[in-house]
Predicted model as a PDB file, atoms N, CA, C, CB and O in Angstrom, pLDDT in the B-factor column:
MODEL        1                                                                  
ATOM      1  N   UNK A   1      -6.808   6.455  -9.308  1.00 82.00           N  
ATOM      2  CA  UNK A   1      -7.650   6.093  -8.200  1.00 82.00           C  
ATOM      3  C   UNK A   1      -6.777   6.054  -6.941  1.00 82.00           C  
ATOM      4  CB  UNK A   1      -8.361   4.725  -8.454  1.00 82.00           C  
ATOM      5  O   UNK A   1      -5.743   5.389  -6.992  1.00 82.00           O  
ATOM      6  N   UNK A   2      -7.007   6.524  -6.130  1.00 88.00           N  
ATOM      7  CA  UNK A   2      -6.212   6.422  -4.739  1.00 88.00           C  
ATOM      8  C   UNK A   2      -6.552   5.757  -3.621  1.00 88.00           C  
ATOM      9  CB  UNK A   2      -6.049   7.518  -4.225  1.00 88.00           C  
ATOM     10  O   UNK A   2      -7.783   5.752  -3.659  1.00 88.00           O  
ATOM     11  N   UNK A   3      -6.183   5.152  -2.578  1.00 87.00           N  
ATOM     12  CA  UNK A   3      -6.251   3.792  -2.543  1.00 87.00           C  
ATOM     13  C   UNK A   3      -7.051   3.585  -1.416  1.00 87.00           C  
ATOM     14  CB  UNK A   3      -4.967   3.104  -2.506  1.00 87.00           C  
ATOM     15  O   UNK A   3      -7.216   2.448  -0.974  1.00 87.00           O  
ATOM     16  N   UNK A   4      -7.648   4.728  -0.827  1.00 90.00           N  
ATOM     17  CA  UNK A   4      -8.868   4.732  -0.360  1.00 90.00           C  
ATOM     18  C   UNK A   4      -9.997   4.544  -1.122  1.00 90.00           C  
ATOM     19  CB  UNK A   4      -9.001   5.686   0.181  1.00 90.00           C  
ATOM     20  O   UNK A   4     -10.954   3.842  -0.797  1.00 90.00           O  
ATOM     21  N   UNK A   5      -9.812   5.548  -2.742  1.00 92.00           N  
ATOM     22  CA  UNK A   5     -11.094   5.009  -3.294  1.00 92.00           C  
ATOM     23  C   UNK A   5     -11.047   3.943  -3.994  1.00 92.00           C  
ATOM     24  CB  UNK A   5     -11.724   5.817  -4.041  1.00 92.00           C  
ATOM     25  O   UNK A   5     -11.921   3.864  -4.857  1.00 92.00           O  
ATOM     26  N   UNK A   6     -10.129   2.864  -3.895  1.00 91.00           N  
ATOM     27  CA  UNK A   6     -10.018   1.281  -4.702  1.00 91.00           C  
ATOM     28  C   UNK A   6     -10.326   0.434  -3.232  1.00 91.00           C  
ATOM     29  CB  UNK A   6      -8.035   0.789  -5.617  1.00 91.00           C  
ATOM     30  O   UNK A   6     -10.632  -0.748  -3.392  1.00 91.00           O  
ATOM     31  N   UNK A   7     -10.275   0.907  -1.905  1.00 93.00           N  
ATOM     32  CA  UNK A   7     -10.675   0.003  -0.975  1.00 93.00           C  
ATOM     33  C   UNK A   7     -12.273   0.360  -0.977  1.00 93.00           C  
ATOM     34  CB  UNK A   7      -9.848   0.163   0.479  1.00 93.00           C  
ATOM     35  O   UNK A   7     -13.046  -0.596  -1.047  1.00 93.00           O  
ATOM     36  N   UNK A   8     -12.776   1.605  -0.909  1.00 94.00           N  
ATOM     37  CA  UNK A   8     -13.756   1.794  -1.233  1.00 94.00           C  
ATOM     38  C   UNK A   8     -14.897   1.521  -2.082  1.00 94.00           C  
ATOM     39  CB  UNK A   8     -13.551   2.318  -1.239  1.00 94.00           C  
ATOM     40  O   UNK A   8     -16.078   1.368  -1.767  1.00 94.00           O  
ATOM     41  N   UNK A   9     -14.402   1.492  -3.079  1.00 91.00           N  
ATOM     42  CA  UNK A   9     -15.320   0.406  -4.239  1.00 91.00           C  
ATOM     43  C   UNK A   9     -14.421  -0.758  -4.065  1.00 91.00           C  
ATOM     44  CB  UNK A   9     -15.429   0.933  -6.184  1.00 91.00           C  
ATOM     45  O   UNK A   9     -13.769  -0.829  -5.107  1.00 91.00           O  
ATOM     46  N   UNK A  10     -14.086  -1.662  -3.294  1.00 92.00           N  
ATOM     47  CA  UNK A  10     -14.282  -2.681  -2.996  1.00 92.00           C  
ATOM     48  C   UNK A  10     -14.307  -3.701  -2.126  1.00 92.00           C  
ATOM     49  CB  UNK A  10     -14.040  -2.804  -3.398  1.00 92.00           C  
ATOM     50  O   UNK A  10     -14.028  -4.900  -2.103  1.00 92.00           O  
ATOM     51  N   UNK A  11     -14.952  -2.420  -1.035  1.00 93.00           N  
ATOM     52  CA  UNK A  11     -15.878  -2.989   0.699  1.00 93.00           C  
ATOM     53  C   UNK A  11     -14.935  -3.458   1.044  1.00 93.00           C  
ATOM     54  CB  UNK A  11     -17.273  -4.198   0.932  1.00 93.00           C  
ATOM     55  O   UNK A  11     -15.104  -4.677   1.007  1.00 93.00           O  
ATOM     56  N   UNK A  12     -13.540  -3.112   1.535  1.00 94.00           N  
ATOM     57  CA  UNK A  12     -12.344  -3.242   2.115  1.00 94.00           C  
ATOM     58  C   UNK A  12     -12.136  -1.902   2.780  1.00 94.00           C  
ATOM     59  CB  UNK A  12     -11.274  -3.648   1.136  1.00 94.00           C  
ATOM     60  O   UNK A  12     -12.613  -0.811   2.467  1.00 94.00           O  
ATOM     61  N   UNK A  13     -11.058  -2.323   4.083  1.00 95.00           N  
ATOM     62  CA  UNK A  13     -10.106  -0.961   4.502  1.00 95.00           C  
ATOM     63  C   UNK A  13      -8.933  -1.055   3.945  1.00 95.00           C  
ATOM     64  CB  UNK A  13      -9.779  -0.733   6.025  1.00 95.00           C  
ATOM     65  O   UNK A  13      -8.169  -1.915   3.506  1.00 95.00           O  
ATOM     66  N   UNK A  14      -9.037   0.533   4.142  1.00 93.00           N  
ATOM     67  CA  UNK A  14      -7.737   1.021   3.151  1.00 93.00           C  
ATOM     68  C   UNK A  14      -6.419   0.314   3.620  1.00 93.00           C  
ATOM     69  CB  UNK A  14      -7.437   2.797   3.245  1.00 93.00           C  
ATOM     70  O   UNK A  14      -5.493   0.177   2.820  1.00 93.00           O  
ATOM     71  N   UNK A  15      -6.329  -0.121   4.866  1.00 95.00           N  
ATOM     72  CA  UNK A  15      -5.143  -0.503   5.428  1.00 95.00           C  
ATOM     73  C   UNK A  15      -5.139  -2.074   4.743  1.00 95.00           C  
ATOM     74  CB  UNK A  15      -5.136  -0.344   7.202  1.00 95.00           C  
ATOM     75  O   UNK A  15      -4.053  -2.455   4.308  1.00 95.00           O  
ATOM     76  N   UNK A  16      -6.022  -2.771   4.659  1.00 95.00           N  
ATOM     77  CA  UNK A  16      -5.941  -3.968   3.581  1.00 95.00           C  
ATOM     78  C   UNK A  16      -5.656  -4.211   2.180  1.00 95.00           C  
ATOM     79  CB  UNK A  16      -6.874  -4.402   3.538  1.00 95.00           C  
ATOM     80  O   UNK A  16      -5.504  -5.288   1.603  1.00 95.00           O  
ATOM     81  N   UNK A  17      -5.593  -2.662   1.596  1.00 94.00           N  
ATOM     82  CA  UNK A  17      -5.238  -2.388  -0.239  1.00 94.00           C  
ATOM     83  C   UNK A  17      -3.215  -2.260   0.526  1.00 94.00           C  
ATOM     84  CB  UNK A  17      -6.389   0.021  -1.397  1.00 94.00           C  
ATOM     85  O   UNK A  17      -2.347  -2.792  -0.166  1.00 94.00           O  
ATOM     86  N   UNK A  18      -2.921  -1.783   1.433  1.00 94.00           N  
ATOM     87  CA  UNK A  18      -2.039  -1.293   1.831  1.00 94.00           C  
ATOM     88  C   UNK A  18      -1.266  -2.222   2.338  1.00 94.00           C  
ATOM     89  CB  UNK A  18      -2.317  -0.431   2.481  1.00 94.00           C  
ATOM     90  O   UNK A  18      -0.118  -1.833   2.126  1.00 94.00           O  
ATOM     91  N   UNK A  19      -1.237  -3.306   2.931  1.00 95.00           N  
ATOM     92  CA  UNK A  19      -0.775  -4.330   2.793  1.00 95.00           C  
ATOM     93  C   UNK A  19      -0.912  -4.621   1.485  1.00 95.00           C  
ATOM     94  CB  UNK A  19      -1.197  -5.118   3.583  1.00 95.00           C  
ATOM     95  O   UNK A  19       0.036  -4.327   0.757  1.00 95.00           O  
ATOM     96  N   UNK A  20      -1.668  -5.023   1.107  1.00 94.00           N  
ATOM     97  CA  UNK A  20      -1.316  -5.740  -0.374  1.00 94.00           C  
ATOM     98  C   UNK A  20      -0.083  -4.798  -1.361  1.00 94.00           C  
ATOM     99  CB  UNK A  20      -3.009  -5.794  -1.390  1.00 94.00           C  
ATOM    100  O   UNK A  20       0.762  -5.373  -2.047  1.00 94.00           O  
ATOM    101  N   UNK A  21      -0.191  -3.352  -1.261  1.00 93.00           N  
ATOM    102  CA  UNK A  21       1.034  -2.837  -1.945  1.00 93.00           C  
ATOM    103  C   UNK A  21       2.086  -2.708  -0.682  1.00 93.00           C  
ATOM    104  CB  UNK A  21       0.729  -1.293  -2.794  1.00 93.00           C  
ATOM    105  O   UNK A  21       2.810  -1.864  -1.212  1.00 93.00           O  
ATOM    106  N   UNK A  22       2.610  -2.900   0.422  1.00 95.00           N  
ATOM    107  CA  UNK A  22       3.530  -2.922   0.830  1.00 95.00           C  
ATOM    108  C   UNK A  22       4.072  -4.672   0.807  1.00 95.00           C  
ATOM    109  CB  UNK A  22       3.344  -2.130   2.005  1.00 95.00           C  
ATOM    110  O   UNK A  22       4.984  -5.065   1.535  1.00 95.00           O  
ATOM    111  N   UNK A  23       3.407  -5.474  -0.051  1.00 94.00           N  
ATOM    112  CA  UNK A  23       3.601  -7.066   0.434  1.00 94.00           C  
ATOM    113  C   UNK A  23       3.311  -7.645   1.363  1.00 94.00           C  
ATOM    114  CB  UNK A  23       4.567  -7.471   0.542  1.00 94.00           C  
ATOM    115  O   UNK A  23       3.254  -8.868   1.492  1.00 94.00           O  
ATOM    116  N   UNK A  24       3.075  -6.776   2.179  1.00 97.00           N  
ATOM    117  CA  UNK A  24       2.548  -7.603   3.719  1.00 97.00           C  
ATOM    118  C   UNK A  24       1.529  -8.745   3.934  1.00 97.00           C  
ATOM    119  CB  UNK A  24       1.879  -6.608   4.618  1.00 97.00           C  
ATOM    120  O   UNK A  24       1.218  -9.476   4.874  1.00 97.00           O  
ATOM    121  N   UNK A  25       1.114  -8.562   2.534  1.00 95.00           N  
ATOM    122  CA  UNK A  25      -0.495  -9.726   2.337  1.00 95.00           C  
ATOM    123  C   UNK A  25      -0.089  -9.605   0.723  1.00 95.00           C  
ATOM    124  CB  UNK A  25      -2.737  -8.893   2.935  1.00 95.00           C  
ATOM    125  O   UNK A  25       0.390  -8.770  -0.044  1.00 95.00           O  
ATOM    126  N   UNK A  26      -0.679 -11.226   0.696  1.00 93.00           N  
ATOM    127  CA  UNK A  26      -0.546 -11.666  -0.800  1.00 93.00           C  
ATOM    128  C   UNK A  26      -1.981 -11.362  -1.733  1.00 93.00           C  
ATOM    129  CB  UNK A  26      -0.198 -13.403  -0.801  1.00 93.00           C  
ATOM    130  O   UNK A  26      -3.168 -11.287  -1.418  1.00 93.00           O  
ATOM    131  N   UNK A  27      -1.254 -11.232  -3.017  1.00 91.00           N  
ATOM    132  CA  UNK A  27      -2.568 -11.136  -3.686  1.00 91.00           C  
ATOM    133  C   UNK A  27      -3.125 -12.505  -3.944  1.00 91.00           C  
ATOM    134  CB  UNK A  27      -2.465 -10.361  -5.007  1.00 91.00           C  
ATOM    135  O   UNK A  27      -2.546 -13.590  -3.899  1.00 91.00           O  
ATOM    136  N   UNK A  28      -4.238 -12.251  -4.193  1.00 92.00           N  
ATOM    137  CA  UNK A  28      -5.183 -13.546  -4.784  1.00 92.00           C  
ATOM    138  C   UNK A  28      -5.473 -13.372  -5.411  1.00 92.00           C  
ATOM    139  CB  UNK A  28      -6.096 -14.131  -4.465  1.00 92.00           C  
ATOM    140  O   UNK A  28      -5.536 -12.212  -5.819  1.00 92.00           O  
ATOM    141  N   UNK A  29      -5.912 -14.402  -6.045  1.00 93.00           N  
ATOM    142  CA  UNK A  29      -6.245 -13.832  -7.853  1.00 93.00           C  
ATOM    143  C   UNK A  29      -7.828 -13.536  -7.845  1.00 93.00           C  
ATOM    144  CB  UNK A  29      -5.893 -15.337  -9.352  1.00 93.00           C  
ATOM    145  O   UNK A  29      -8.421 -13.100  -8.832  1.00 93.00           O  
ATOM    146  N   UNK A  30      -8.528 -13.869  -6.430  1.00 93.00           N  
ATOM    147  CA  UNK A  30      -9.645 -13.219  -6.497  1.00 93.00           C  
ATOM    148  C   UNK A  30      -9.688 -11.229  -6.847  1.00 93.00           C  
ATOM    149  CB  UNK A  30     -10.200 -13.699  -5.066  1.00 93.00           C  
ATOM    150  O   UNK A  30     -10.019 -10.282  -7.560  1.00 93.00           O  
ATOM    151  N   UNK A  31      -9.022 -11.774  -5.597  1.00 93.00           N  
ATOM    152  CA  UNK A  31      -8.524  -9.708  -5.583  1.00 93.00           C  
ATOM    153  C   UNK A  31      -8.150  -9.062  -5.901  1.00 93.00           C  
ATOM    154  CB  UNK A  31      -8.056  -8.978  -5.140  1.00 93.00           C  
ATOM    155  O   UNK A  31      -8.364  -7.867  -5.698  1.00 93.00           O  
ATOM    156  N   UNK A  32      -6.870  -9.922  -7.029  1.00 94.00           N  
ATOM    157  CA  UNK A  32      -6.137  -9.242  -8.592  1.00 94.00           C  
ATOM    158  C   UNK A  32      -7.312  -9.159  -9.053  1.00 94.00           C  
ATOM    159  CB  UNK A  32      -4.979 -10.169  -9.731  1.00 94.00           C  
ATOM    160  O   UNK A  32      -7.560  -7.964  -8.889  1.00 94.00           O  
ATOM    161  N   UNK A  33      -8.704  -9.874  -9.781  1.00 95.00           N  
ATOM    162  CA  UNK A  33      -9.108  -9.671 -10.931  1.00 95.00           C  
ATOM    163  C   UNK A  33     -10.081  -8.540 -10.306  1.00 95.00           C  
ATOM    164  CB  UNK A  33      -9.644 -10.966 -11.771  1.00 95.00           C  
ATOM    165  O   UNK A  33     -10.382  -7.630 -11.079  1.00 95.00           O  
ATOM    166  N   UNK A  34     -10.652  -8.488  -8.882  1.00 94.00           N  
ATOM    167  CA  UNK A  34     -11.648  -6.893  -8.291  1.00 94.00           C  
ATOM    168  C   UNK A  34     -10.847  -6.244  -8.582  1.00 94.00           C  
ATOM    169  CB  UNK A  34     -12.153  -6.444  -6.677  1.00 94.00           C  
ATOM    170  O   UNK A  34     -11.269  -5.540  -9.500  1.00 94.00           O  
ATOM    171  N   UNK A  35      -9.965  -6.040  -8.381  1.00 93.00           N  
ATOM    172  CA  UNK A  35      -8.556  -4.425  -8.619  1.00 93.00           C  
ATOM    173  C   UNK A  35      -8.457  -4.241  -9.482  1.00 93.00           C  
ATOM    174  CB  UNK A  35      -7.022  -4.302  -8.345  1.00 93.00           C  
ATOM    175  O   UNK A  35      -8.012  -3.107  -9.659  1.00 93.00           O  
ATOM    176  N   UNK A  36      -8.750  -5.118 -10.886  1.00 94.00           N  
ATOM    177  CA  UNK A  36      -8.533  -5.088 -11.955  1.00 94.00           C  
ATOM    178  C   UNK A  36      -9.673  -4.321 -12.909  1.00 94.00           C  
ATOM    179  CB  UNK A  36      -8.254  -6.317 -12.164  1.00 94.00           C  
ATOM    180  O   UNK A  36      -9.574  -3.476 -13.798  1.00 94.00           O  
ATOM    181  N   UNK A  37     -10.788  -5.011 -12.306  1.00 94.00           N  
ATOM    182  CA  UNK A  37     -12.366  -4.276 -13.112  1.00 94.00           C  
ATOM    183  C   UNK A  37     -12.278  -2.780 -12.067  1.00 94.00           C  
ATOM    184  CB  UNK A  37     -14.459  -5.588 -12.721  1.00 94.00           C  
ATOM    185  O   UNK A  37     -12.466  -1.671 -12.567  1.00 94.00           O  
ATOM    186  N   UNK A  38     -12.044  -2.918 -10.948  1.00 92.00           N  
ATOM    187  CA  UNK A  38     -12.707  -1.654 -10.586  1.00 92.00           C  
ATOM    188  C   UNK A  38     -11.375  -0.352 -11.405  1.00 92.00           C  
ATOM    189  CB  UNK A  38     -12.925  -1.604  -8.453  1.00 92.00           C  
ATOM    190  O   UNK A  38     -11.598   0.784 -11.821  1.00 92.00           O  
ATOM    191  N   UNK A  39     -10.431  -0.910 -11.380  1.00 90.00           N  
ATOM    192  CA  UNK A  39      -9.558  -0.239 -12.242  1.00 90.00           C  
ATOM    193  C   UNK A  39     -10.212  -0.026 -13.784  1.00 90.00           C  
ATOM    194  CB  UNK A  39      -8.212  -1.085 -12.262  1.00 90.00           C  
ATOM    195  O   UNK A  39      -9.646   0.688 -14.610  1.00 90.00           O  
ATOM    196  N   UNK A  40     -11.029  -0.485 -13.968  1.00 93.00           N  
ATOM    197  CA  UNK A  40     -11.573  -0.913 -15.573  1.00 93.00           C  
ATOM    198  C   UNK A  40     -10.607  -1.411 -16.631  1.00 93.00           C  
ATOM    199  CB  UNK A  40     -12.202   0.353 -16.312  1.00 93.00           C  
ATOM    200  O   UNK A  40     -10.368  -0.917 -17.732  1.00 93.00           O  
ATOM    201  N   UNK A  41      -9.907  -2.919 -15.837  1.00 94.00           N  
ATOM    202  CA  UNK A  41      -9.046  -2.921 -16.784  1.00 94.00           C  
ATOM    203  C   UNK A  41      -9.439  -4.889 -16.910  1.00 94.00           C  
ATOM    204  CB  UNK A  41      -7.258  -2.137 -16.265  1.00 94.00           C  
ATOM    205  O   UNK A  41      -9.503  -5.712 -15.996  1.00 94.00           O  
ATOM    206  N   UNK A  42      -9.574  -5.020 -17.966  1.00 96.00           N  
ATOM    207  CA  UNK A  42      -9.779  -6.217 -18.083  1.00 96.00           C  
ATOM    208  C   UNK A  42      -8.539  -7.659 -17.372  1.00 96.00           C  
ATOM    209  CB  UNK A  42      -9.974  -6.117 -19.570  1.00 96.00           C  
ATOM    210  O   UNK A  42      -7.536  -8.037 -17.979  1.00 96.00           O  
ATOM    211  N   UNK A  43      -8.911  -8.093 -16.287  1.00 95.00           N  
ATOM    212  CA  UNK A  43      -7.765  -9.313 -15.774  1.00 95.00           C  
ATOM    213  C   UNK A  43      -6.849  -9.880 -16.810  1.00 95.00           C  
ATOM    214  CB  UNK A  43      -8.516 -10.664 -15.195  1.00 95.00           C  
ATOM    215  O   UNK A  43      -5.670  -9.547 -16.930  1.00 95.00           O  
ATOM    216  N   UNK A  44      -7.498 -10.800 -17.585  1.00 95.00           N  
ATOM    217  CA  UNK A  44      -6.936 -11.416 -18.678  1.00 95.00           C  
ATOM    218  C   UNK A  44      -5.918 -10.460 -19.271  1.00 95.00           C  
ATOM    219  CB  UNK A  44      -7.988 -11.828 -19.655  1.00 95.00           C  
ATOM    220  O   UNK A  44      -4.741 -10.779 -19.440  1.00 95.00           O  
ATOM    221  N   UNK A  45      -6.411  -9.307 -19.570  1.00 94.00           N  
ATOM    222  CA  UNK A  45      -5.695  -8.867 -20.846  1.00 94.00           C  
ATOM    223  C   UNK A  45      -3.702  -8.791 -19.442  1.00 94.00           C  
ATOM    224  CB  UNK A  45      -6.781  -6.590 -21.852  1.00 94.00           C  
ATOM    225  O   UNK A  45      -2.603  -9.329 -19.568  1.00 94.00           O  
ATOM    226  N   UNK A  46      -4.001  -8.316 -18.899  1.00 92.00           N  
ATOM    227  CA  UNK A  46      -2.771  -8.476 -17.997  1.00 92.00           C  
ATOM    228  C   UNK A  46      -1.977  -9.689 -17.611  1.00 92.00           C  
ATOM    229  CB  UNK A  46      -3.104  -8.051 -16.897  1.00 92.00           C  
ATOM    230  O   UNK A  46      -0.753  -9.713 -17.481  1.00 92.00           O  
ATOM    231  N   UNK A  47      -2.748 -10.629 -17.452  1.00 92.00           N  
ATOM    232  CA  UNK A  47      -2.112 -11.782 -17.444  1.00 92.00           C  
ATOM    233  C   UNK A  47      -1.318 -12.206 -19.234  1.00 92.00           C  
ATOM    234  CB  UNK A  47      -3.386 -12.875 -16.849  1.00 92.00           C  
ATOM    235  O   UNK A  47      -0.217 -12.714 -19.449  1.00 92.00           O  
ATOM    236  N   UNK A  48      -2.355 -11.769 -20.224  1.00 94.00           N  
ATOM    237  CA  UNK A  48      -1.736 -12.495 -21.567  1.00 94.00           C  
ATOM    238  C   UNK A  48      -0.465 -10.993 -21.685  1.00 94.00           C  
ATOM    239  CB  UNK A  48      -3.297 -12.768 -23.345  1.00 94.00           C  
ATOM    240  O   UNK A  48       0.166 -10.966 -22.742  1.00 94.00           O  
ATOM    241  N   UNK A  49      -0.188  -9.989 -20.769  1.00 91.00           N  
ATOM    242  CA  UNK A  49       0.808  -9.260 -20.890  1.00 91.00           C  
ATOM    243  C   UNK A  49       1.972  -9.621 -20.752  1.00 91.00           C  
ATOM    244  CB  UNK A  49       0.712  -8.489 -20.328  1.00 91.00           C  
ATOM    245  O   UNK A  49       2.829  -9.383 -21.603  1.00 91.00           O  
ATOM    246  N   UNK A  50       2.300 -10.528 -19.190  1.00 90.00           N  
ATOM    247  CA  UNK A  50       2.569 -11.279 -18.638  1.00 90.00           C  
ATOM    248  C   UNK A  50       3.332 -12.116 -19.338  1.00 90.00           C  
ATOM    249  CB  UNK A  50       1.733 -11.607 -18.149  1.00 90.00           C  
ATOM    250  O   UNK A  50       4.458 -12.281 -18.869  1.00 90.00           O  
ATOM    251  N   UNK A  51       3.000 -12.860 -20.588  1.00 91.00           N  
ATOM    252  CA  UNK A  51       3.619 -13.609 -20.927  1.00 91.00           C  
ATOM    253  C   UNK A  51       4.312 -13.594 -22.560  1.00 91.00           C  
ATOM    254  CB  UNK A  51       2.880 -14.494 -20.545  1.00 91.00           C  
ATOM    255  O   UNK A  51       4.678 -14.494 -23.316  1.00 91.00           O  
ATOM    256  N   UNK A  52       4.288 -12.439 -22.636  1.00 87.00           N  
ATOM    257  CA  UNK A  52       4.824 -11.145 -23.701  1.00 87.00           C  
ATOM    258  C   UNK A  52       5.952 -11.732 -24.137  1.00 87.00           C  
ATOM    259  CB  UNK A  52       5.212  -9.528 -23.036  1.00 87.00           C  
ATOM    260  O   UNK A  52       6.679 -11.151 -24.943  1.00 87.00           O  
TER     261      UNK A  52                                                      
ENDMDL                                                                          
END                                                                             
């Protein structure tokens, strides 16, 4: 997905996914777990990765 179409499905500008991967803005765990489904990837299962 490229990161126009992850701001895109999720009513953001691209320059706001873009901060978030340059660090410039923090994630939230609201916005980890949208990035996460629209990725189709279940939140949880990443977090219980996390602690591997």
């Amino acid at each position: 997905m490229s990161l126009r179409g992850l701001a895109d499905e999720l009513d953001v500008t691209h320059s706001f996914i873009q901060k978030i991967e340059n660090c410039e803005r923090r994630l939230d765990e609201l916005i980890f777990a949208y990035i996460c489904l629209a990725a189709g990837i279940e939140p949880s299962q990443i977090i219980k990765k996390l602690y591997e």
